[in-house]
N, C-alpha and C positions, 0 to 999 in steps of 0.2 A: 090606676095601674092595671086594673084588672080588662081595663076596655083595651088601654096600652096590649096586653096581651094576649087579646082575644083576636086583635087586629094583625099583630106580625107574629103568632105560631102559624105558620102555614100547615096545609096538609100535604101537599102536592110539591112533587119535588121540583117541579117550575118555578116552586114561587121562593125555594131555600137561599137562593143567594140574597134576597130584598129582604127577605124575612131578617137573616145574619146581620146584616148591615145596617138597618133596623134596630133590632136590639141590639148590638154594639155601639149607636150612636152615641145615647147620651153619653157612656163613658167617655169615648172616641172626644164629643165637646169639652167636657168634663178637664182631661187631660192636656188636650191642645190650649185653653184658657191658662189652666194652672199648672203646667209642668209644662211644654213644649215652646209657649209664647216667653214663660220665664229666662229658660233654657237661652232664646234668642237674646233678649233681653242684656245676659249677659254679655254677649259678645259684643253687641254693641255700646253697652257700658266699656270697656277695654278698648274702643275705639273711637266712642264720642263722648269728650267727658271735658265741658259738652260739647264742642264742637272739632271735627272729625281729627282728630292724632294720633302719630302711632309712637308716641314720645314714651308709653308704657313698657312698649316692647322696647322699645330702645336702651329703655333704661334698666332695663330686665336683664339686659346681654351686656351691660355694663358695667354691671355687679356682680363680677363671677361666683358672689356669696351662694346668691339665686340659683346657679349653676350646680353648685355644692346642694342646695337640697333637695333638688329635682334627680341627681344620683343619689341620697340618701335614700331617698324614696323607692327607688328601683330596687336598689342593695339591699333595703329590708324587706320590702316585699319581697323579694327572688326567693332569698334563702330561708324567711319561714315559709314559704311558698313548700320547698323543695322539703325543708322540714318537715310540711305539716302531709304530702303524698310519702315520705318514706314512713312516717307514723302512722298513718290512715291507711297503706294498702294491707298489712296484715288483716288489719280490724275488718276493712270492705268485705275480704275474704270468709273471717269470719261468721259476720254477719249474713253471708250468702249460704257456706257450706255446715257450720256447725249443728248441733242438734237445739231443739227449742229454745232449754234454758238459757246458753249462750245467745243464740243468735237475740232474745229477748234483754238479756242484759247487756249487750254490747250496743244494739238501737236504743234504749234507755241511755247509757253512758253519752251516746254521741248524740241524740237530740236533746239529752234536757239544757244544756248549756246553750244549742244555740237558741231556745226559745228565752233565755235569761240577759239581762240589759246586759252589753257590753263592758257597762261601765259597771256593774259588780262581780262582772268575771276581773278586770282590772280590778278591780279593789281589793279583792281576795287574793290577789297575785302581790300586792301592795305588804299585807297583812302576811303573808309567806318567807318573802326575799327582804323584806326591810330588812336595816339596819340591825333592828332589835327583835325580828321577827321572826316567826316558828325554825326556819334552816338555820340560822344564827345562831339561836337558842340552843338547840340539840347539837351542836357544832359545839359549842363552848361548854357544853352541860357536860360531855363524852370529852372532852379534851383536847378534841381535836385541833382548835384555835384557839389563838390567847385573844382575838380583838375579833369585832364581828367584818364578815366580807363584804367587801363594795358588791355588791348583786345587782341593785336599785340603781335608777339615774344615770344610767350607761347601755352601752349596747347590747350587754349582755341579759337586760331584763328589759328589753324592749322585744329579743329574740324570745326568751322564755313565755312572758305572756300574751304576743303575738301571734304565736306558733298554735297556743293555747284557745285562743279565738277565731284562729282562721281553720284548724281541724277538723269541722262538721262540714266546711264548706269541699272538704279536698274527699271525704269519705263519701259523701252520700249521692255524688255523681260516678265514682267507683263502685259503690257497690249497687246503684243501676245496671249498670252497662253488666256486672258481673249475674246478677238475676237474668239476665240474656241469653247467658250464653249454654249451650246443648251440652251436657254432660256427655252426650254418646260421645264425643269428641274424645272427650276424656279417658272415658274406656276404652275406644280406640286406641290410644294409642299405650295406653297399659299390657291391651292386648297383645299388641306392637312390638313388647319388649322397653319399652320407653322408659328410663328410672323418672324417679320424682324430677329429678333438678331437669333432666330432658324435657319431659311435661312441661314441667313450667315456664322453660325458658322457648321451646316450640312453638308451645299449643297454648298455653293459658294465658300467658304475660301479652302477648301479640294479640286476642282476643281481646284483652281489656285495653289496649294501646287508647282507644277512644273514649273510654272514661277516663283515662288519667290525663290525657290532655284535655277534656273539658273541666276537668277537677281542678288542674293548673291555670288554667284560662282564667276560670271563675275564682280560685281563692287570689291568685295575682291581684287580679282587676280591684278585690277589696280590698287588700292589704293597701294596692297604692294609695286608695283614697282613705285610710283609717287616719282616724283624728285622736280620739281617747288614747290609745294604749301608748303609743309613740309620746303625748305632751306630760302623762302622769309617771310613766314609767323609763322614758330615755331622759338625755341630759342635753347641756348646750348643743353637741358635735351630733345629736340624733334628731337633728330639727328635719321635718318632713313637709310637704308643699301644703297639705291640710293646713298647718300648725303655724305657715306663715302666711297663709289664708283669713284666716282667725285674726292672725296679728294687727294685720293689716286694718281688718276690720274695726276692731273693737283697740287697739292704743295707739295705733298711726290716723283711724279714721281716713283713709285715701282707697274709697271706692271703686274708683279706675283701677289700680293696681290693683288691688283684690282678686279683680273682674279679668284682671292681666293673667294673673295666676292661676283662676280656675280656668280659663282657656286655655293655657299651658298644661295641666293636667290633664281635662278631658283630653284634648287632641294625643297627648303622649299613651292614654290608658286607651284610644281609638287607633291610634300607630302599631301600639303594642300589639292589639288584639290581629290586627291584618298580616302584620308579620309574623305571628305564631303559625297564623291561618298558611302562610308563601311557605312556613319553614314546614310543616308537617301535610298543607295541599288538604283540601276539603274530603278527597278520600281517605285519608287517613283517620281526620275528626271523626267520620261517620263507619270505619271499622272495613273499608274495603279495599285497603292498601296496607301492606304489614312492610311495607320498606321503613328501614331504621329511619327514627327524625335524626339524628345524629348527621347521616348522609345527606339530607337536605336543609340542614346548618349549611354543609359544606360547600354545596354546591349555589347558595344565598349567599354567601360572604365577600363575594365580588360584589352586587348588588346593595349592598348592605355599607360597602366603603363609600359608596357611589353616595348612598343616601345620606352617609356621615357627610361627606364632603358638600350634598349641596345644602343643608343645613348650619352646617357653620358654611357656608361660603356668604349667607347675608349678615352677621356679626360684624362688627365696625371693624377697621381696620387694626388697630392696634391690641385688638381683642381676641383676634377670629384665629393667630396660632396657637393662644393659651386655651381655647376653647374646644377646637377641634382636637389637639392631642387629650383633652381630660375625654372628650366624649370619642376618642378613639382607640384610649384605652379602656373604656366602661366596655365598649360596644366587645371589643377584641376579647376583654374576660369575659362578657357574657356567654359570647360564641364558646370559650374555652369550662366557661361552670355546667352549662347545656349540653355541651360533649359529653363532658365527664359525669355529670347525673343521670344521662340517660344511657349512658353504656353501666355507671355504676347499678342503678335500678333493678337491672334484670340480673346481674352478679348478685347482686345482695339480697335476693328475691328467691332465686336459687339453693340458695347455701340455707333456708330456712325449712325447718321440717313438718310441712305443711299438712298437718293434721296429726300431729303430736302434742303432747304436752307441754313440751316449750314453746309451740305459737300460744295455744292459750292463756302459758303465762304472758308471751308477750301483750296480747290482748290486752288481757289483767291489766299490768300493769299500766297501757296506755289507759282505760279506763279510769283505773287509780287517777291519773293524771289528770282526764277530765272531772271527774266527781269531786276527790280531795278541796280544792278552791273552793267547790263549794259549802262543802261541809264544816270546814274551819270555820265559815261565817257565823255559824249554830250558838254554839258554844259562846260566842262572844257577845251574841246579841242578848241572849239569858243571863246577863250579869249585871253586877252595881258599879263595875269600876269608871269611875271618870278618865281614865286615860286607857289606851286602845294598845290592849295586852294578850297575849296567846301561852300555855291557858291563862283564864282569869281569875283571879286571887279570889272577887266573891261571887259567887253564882247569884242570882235574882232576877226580878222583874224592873231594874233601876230604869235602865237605857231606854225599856219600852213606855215604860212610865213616863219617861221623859220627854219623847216622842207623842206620846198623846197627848200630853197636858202642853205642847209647843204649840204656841198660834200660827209659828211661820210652818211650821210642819204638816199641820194640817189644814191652813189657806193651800198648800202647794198640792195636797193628797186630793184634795177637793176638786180644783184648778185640771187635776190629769184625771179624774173622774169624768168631770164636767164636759171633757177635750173628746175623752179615750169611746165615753158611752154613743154620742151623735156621730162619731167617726165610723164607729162599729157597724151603726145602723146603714150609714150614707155608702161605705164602701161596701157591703155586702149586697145593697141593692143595684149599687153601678156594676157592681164585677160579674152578680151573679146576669143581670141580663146580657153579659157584653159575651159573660161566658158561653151561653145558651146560644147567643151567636155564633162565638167561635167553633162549637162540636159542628156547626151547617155546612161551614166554608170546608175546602179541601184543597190541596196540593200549597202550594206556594203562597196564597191568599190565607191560607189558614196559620201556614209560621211566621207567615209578617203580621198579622194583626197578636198572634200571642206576644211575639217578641216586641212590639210596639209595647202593650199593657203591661207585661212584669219587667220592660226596661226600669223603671224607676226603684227597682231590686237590686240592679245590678252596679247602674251609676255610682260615684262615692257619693256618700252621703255629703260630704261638703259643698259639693258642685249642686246637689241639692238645694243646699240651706243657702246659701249664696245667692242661687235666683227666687227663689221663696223671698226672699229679705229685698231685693230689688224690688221685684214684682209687688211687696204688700207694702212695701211703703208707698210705691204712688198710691196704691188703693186706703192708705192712711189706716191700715189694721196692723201698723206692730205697737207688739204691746197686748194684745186684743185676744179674749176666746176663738175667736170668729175666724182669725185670719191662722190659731194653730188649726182649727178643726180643718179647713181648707186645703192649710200645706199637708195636714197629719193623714189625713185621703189620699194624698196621692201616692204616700209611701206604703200606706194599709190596702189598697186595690190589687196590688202585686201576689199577695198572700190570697186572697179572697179570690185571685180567677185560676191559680196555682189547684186549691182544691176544689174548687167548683166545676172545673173543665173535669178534673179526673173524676168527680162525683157523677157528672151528666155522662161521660161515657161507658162507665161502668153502668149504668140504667138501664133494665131491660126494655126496649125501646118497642118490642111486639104487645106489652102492654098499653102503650098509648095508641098504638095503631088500632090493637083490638076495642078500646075505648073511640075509637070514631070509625070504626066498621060497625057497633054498636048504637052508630046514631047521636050520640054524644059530639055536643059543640066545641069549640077549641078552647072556652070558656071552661066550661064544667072539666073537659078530660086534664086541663092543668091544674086545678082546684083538686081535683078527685081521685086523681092516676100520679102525675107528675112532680105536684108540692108535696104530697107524703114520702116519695120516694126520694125525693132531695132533701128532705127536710135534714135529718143528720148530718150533711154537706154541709147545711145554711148554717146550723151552732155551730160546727167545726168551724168554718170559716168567718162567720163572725167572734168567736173568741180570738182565733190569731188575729185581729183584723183590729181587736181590743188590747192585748198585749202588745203589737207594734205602734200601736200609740200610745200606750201609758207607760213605756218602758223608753219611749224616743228622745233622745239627747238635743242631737247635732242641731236640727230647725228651733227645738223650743232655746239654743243656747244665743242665736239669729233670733227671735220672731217673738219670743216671751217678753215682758214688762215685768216690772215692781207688782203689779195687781194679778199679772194671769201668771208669775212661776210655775212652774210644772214639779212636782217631783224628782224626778232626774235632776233638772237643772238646780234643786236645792241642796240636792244629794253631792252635784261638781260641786258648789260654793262650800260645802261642808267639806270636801275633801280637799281641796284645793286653798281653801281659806284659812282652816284651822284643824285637819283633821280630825274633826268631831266622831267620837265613839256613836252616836249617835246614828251614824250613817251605817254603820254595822247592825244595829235593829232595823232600819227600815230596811236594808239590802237581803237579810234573813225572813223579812215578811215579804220581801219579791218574790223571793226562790219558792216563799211555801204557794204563793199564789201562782208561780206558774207551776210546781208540781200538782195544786188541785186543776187547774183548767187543764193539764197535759192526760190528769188520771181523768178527768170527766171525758175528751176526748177518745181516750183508749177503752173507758166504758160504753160511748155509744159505736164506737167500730165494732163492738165484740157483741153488742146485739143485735145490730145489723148483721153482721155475716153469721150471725145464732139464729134469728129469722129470717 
């Protein structure tokens, strides 16, 4: 490696673009084998199966069931969507304007969940809203209800801990965009005469227009591919395209149609993202058009029938009027939800007394909301009882005991070791050169080579795991360590060039110069200048890069065997199978393992910017 980079750091800025492209190769191969060939993969599975039909698709618009879940899908992602920016723009705020300690606890609140598996953020939502579960409980303890509330297995507790999990994704491209922005603005217009609700709804609200539609872009696009939260916590009527993905796979076994339906996804979460882009226009995404998106709803909506219509106009004949009026009433509320969210937004943004005590409580409180789930888990996993109770009748070390002395427990802890450790290595090596690349390139060349490497971030994860399972089965690795470490990389590379990119540009870059104005080879000044100054970068990003594979569901629940189980996927069969208390200790020993690797992380930022 070291000749590797002796050969493409250039010195001379003639040689940076060959240099970039160079070190971004192997990724660049890397991805194109096992994520991009997959990716095609699919679609041609959905069309030759085996030989060339589009009898899937047909059969897809034939079953207007189909129809129904691919609106499920929309309808739940929207509105926790829209839930999770009207809960998230306070916090953003906060996080950007308040003094230390808040601004400290409120970034605590809103990242430590997202670095925790999804699937024990759901579990702990499970453990809440059940039947017999903590709101229940305190509901009938106070008197309030004679019998416990349906919460669970319906829409209503798909919305709750949906909302709960897509949070971090609506917050933290807000409160970007809000670190942006020139407070002189602000004084200005105080100066001006300007009351608070004027300020905000002028000057600040229009400022941040561009984070909140990338906030909404981005928690959308995962919400529509979420698998977990939707199958554990909705019911029959909240079936979502993930979930009859799955289905398909694993108790129909009908490959083609699987392959039908994650093409159906991709293209609608790639339809979705363009028409965002037509309703609000690329200057607005990037903050240099403050025209209401509401008006260019408006002015789309001709356009927008056009494309309803030629969409159903290929639907079979006896299909295509029940089909077109479902999807031209989806389309017509959308336009009508999106009105009214985005005119409500800045009403309701207004009327908040922005740098008062009751934002903070609001704050508060949202935090509450994030941490709480967690923290219930505590308590449960310190105890003896064999059935899964909040609080618990005996305190102890049972559950953990029982968890360690389990063979299946710990073949599967082993299993996401074995996955999580070579993954960590292999992603931080592919990202960090592809990274080092990416700081060379400039303009246009530079956002399409990022946006290529952390697309696999963005994608759902089922469209993931979907072509991972095509793709390793001709290669005859499911089942197999070999073939998670392979797919568990592609998902772990996203994270590793995320902080690596922002590690390389923060680098004081006159030190490497001055290391070869000093005669120093490209060899020595990256050994001697450049690897200590990354170094903090490379644990940072190899722990994330650790956590997104030991914590990964979706491909190990595709790609695992009887022999390689992962954790995660022993954790679904336990909650899914028999509700095993069990799964409550190992979920409580996740959360402490990501608060030590989040507190190790936050320990070496704080000595770096200390030296």
């Amino acid at each position: 490696m070291y000749h590797l980079l002796n050969r493409f750091i250039p010195k001379e800025a003639s040689t940076r673009r060959w240099g970039a492209v160079l070190l971004a190769a192997p990724l660049a191969a890397y991805l194109t084998v096992f994520y991009l060939v997959p990716l095609c993969g699919v679609l041609l599975r959905s069309i030759f199966d085996p030989g060339f039909t589009i009898a899937h698709y047909t059969a897809l618009w034939k079953q207007p069931v189909y129809l129904k879940v691919l609106l499920n899908t929309l309808e739940i992602s929207f509105w926790t969507t829209a839930a999770a920016i009207l809960l998230g723009y306070p916090v953003a705020y906060g996080m950007t304007y308040f003094g230390p300690f808040w601004r400290t606890f409120l970034m605590a609140a809103v990242t430590l969940p997202f670095w925790i598996s999804v699937l024990v953020r759901t579990y702990s939502w499970m453990i809440i809203i059940g039947r017999f579960g903590v709101i229940n409980n305190l509901l009938q303890g106070l008197g309030l209800t004679e019998a416990p509330l349906e919460l669970m297995y319906n829409r209503c507790g798909v919305y709750i801990s949906l909302t709960y999990v897509l949070l971090p994704y609506a917050v933290l491209p807000m409160h970007s965009v809000m670190l942006g922005i020139d407070r002189s603005l602000l004084w200005a217009a105080d100066s001006l005469g300007a009351s608070p609700w004027q300020r905000m709804r002028r000057v600040f609200f229009p400022l941040t227009l561009p984070g909140v539609a990338v906030g909404f872009l981005l928690t959308f696009i995962v919400g529509a591919g979420t698998f977990v939260t939707p199958t554990l916590m909705g019911g029959p009527k909240d079936t979502v395209v993930a979930m009859s993905i799955e289905s398909q796979m694993e108790i129909v076994n009908d490959w083609g149609f699987a392959a039908t339906l994650g093409v159906i996804l991709l293209v609608t979460v790639l339809l979705l993202f363009s028409l965002c882009l037509r309703f609000m226009g690329l200057e607005s995404l990037f903050g240099t058009n403050n025209k209401p998106v509401v008006t260019h709803v408006k002015k789309r909506r001709g356009m927008i029938g056009k494309l309803g219509e030629t969409m159903a106009g290929g639907v079979a004949a006896r299909w295509s009027e029940h089909a077109e009026n479902i999807l031209q009433r989806w389309l017509q509320g959308s336009h009508q939800a999106w009105g009214a969210f985005s005119s409500f937004l800045p009403r309701f943004l207004c009327h908040i007394p922005w740098g008062g005590w009751s934002l903070k409580g609001f704050c508060a409180l949202v935090a509450f909301y994030l941490i709480f789930p967690l923290g219930i888990i505590l308590p449960i996993a310190f105890s003896n009882d064999s059935v899964l109770r909040f609080p618990p009748e005996s305190m102890g070390l049972g559950l953990l005991g029982a968890y360690f002395s389990s063979g299946a427990w710990m073949r599967a802890t082993l299993n996401s070791l074995r996955v999580a450790a070579p993954v960590s290595l292999l992603a931080t090596t592919l990202g960090t050169l592809a990274a080092m690349g990416i700081t060379r390139l400039r303009g246009s060349a530079r956002q399409a080579a990022y946006g290529m490497f952390i697309s696999p971030l963005i994608l759902p994860a089922i469209i993931n795991a979907l072509a991972m399972y095509f793709f390793m089965a001709k290669l005859k690795l499911i089942g197999t360590i070999t073939g998670l470490i392979l797919a568990h990389t592609v998902l772990a590379v996203p994270f590793v060039i995320i902080v690596m990119t922002t590690t390389i540009q923060g680098m004081d870059q006159g030190l490497v110069w001055a290391g070869y104005s000093l005669g120093a080879g490209r060899l020595r000044t990256f050994i001697h200048i450049t690897l200590p100054l990354i170094r903090p970068g490379l644990f940072i990003a190899g722990i994330f890069a650790f956590i997104a594979s030991f914590d990964e569901l979706i491909a190990a629940l595709f790609i695992s065997g009887a022999r390689s189980t992962t954790l995660p996927k022993q954790m679904w069969d336990g909650i899914r199978d028999q509700m095993s208390p069990i799964v409550a200790a190992v979920a409580a020993l996740l959360i402490i393992l990501a608060m030590v690797f989040l507190g190790a992380v936050a320990t070496i930022r704080h000595r770096k910017h200390k030296a």
